[in-house]
C-alpha positions as CSV (number, residue, x, y, z in Angstrom):
1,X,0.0,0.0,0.0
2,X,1.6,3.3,-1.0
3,X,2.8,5.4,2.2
4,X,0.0,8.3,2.1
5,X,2.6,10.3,3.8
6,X,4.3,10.6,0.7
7,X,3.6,13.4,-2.1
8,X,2.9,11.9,-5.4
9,X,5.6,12.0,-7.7
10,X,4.1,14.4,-10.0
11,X,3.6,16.9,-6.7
12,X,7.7,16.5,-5.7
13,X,8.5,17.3,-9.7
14,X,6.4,20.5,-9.8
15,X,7.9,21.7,-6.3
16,X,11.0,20.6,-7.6
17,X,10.2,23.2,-10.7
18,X,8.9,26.1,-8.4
19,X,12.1,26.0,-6.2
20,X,14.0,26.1,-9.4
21,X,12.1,29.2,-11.0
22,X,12.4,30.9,-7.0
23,X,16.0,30.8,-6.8
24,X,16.4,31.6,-10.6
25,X,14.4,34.7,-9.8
26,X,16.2,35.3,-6.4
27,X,19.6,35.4,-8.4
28,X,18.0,37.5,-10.8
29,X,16.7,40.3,-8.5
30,X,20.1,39.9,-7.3
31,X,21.6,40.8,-10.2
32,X,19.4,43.9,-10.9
33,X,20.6,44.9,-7.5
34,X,24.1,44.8,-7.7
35,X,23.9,46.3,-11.5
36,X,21.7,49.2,-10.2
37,X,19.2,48.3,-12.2
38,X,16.5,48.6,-9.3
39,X,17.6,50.3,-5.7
40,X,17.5,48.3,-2.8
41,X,14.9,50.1,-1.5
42,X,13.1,48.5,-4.6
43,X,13.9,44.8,-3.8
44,X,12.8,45.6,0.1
45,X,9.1,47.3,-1.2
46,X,8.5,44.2,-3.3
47,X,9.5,41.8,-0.4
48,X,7.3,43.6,2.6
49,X,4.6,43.8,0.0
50,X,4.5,40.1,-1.4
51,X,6.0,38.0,1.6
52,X,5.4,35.0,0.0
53,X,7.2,36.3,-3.6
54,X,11.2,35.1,-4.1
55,X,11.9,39.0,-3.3
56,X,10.0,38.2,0.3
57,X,11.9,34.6,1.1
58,X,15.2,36.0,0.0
59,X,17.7,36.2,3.1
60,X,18.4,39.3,4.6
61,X,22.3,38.3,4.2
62,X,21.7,37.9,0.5
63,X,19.8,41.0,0.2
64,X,22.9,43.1,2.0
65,X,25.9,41.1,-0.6
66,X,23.8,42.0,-3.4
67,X,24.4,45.9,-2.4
68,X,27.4,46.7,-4.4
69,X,30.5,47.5,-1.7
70,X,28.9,45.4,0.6
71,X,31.1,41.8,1.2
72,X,30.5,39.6,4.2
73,X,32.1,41.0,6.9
74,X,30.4,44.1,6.6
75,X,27.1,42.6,6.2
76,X,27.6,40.9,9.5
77,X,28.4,44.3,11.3
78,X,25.1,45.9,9.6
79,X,22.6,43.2,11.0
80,X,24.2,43.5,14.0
81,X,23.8,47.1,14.5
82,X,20.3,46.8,12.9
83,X,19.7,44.3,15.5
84,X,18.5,41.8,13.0
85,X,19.4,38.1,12.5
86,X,21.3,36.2,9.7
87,X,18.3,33.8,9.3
88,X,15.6,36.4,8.6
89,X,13.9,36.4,5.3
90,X,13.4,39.8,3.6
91,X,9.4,39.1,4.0
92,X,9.7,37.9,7.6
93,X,10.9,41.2,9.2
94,X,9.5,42.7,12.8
95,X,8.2,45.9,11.8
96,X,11.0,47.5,14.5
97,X,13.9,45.7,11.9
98,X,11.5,46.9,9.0
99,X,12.2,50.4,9.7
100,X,15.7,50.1,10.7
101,X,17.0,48.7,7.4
102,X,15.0,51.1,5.6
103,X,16.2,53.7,7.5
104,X,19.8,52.1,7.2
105,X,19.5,52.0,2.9
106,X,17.6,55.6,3.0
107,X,20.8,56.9,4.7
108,X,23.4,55.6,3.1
109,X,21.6,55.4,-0.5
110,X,19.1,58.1,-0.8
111,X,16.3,57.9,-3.6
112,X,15.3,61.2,-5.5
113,X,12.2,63.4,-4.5
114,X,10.1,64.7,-6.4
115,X,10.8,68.0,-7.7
116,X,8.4,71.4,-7.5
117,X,10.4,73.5,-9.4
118,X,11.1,72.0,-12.4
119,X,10.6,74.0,-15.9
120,X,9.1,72.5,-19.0
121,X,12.2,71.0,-20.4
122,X,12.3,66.9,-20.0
123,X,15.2,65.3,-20.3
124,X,15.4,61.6,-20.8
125,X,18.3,59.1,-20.4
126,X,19.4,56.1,-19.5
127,X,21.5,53.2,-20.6
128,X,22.8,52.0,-23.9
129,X,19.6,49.6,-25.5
130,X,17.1,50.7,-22.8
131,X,14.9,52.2,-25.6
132,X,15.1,55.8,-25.1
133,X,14.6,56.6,-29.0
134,X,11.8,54.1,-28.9
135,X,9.8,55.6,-26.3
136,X,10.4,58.9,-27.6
137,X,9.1,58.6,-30.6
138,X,6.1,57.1,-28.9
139,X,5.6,60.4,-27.0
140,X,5.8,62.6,-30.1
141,X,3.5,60.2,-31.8
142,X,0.7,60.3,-28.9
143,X,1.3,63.7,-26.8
144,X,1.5,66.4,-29.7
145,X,1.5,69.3,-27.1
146,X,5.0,67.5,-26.0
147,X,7.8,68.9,-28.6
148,X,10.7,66.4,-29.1
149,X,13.2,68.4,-29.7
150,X,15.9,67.2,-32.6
151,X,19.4,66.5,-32.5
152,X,22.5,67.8,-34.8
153,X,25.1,65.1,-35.3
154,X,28.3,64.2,-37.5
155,X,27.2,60.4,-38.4
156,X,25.6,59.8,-41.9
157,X,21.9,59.8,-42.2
158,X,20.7,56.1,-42.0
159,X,18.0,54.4,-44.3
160,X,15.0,56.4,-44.2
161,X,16.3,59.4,-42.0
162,X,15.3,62.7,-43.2
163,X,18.0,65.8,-42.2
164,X,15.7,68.3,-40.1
165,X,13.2,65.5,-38.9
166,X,15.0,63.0,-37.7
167,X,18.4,65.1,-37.2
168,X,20.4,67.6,-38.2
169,X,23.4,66.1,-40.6
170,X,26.3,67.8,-40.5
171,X,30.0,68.1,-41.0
172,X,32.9,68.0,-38.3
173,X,33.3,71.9,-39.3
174,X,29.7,72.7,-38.8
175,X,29.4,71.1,-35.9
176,X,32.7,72.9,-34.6
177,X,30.7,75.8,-35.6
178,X,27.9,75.7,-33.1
179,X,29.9,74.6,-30.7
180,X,32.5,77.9,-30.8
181,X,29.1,79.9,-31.2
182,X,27.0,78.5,-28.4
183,X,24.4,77.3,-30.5
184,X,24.0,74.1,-28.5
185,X,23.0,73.3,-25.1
186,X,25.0,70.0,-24.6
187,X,26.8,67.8,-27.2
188,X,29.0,64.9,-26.7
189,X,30.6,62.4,-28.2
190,X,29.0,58.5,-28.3
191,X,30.6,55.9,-28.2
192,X,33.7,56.6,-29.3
193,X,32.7,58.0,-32.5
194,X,30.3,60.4,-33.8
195,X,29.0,63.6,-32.2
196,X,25.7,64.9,-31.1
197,X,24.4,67.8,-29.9
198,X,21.2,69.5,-29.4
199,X,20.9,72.7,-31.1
200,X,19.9,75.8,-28.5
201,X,17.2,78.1,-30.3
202,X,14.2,75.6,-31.3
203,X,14.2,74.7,-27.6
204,X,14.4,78.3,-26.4
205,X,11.5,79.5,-28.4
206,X,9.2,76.7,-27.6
207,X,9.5,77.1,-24.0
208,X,9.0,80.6,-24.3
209,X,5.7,79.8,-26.2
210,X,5.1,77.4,-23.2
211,X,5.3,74.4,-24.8
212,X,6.9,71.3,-23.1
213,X,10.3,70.0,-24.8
214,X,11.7,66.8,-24.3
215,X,15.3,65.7,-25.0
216,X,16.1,62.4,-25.6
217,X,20.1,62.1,-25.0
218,X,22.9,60.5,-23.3
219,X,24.1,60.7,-19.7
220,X,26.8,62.8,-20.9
221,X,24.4,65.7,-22.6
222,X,22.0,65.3,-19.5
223,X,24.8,66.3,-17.2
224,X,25.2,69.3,-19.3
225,X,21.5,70.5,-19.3
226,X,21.4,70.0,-15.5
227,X,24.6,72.7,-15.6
228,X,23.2,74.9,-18.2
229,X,19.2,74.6,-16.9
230,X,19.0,73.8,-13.5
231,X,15.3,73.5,-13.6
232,X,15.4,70.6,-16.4
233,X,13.7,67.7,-14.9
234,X,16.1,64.5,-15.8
235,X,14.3,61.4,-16.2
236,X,16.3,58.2,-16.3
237,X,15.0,54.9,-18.6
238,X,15.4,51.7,-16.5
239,X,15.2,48.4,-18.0
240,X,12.8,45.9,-16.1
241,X,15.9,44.4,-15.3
242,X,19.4,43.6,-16.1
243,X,18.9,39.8,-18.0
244,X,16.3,42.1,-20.5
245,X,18.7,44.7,-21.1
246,X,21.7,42.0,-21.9
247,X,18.9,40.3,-24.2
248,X,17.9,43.7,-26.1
249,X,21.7,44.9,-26.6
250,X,22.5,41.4,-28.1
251,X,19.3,40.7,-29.6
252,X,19.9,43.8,-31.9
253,X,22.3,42.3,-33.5
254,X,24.1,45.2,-34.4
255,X,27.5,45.0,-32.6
256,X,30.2,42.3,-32.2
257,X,31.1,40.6,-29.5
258,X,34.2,43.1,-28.7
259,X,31.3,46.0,-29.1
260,X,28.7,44.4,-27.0
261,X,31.0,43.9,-24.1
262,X,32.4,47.5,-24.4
263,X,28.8,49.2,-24.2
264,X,27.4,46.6,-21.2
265,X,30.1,47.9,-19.8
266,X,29.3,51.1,-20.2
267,X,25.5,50.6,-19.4
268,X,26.8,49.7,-16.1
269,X,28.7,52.4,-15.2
270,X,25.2,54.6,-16.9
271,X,23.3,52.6,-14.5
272,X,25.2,53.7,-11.8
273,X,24.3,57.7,-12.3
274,X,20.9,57.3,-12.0
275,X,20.5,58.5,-8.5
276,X,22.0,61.8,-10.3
277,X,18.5,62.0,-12.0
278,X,15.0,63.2,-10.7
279,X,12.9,60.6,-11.6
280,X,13.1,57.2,-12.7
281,X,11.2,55.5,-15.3
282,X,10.9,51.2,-16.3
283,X,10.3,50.6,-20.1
284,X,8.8,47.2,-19.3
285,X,6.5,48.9,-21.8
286,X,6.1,51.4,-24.6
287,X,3.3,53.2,-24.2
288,X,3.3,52.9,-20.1
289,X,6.6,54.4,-20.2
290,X,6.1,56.8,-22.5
291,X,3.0,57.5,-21.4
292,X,4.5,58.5,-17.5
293,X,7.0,60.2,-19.0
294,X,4.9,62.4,-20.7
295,X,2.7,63.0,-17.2
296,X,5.8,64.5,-15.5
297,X,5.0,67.7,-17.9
298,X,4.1,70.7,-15.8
């Protein structure tokens, strides 16, 4: 007689699969973690809110290694002066150790406010292959009233790009030109190669019309505008999470494998500024992302 004690075999299998797919997701939200592709204070929300989720029944020690900077030892001195155990589970926290390691990550890793003094002009970023052109052109698609404004560069027009619409081509002497001149608010050089720039005087006159512009450029540029405009609300583009954005930058199938290294390693160190930013968007879809974008508009 079979031992009713004993799950069926088809019961262990599927437990067997569920563990799998926890700790699969565990070491991903790990990963996103250590790559700054969500904050801690991310991970923590997702944990207190869904006990039962991988986020919940991750360890408290595996939480605190995923924290870049933070190894073992120091780990160990945080719990103890948080006053909470190595066993704990992210979702099993007291509400008194609750507070103190948010409190602990607020301090030490501080998350942007919103702002109440921001002007018109939106300026999105993020990494390389996050899909800031995408949802871009999804905002000047759907929000008309939102003006996007249009870059200058030195690379050749590709298939189907129209100079004036889609950018401004021009020369290495031209582009010297606006830069002696002033004519740009920020310009850069990507990747090692071509240069952009966003010209200065279709922005100017459309926010003194009171229009809403939007600049889709690189971290580079956006550090510029926050110089040159103070009141520019930055908006950073977050990937849902760091597999995705591997699986779009190879997916693309644009780069080789020398190239693809060189700009994950540069979406890391992107990823890293984004605490430098006002607000912080996930494209885990078009039209949601484009569409909060768009709402940060005064």
């Amino acid at each position: 007689m079979p031992d009713s004690r004993t799950p069926p075999e088809v019961d262990r299998v599927a437990a067997s699969r569920r563990a799998v797919a926890a700790r699969r997701e565990r070491a991903s939200l790990k990963r996103d973690v250590a790559m700054r592709v969500i904050t801690p204070q991310d991970l923590l929300r997702r944990a207190l809110g869904d006990p039962s989720s991988p986020a919940g029944a991750m360890r408290v020690t595996e939480f605190l290694t995923a924290i870049p900077a933070i190894g073992e030892g120091k780990r160990d001195r945080i719990l103890a002066g948080l006053g909470i155990s190595p066993v704990k589970r992210l979702g099993g926290l007291g509400a008194r150790q609750r507070v103190a390691l948010q409190g602990f990550l607020d301090e030490r890793w501080p998350e942007p406010a919103p702002r109440a003094d921001r002007s018109r002009l939106l300026v999105l970023a993020g990494p390389t292959a996050v899909g800031k052109g995408t949802v871009a052109e999804r905002i000047k698609a759907h929000h008309p009233e939102i003006l996007l404004s249009v870059s200058a560069t030195t690379r050749p027009p590709r298939p189907g790009e129209a100079d004036g619409e889609h950018y401004f081509f021009v020369d290495d002497a031209e582009f010297d030109r606006l830069v002696a001149t002033g004519a740009l608010l920020e310009h850069a050089t990507v990747h090692n190669a071509y240069r952009y720039g966003t010209p200065r005087q279709p922005i100017e006159a459309a926010l003194a019309e009171g229009r809403t512009v939007l600049l889709e450029i690189d971290l580079q540029g956006a550090r510029q505008v926050r110089a040159a405009a103070p009141s520019a609300a930055l908006v950073f583009l977050l990937p849902p999470s760091w597999d995705e954005l591997v699986n779009r930058l190879v997916g693309r199938g644009t780069e080789g494998d020398e190239e693809r290294a060189r700009r994950l390693r540069t979406a890391r160190v992107e990823l890293a500024a984004q605490g430098e930013f006002d607000y912080r968007v996930v494209n885990d879809d078009v039209a949601r992302a484009a569409a909060e974008v768009a709402a940060l508009a005064p």
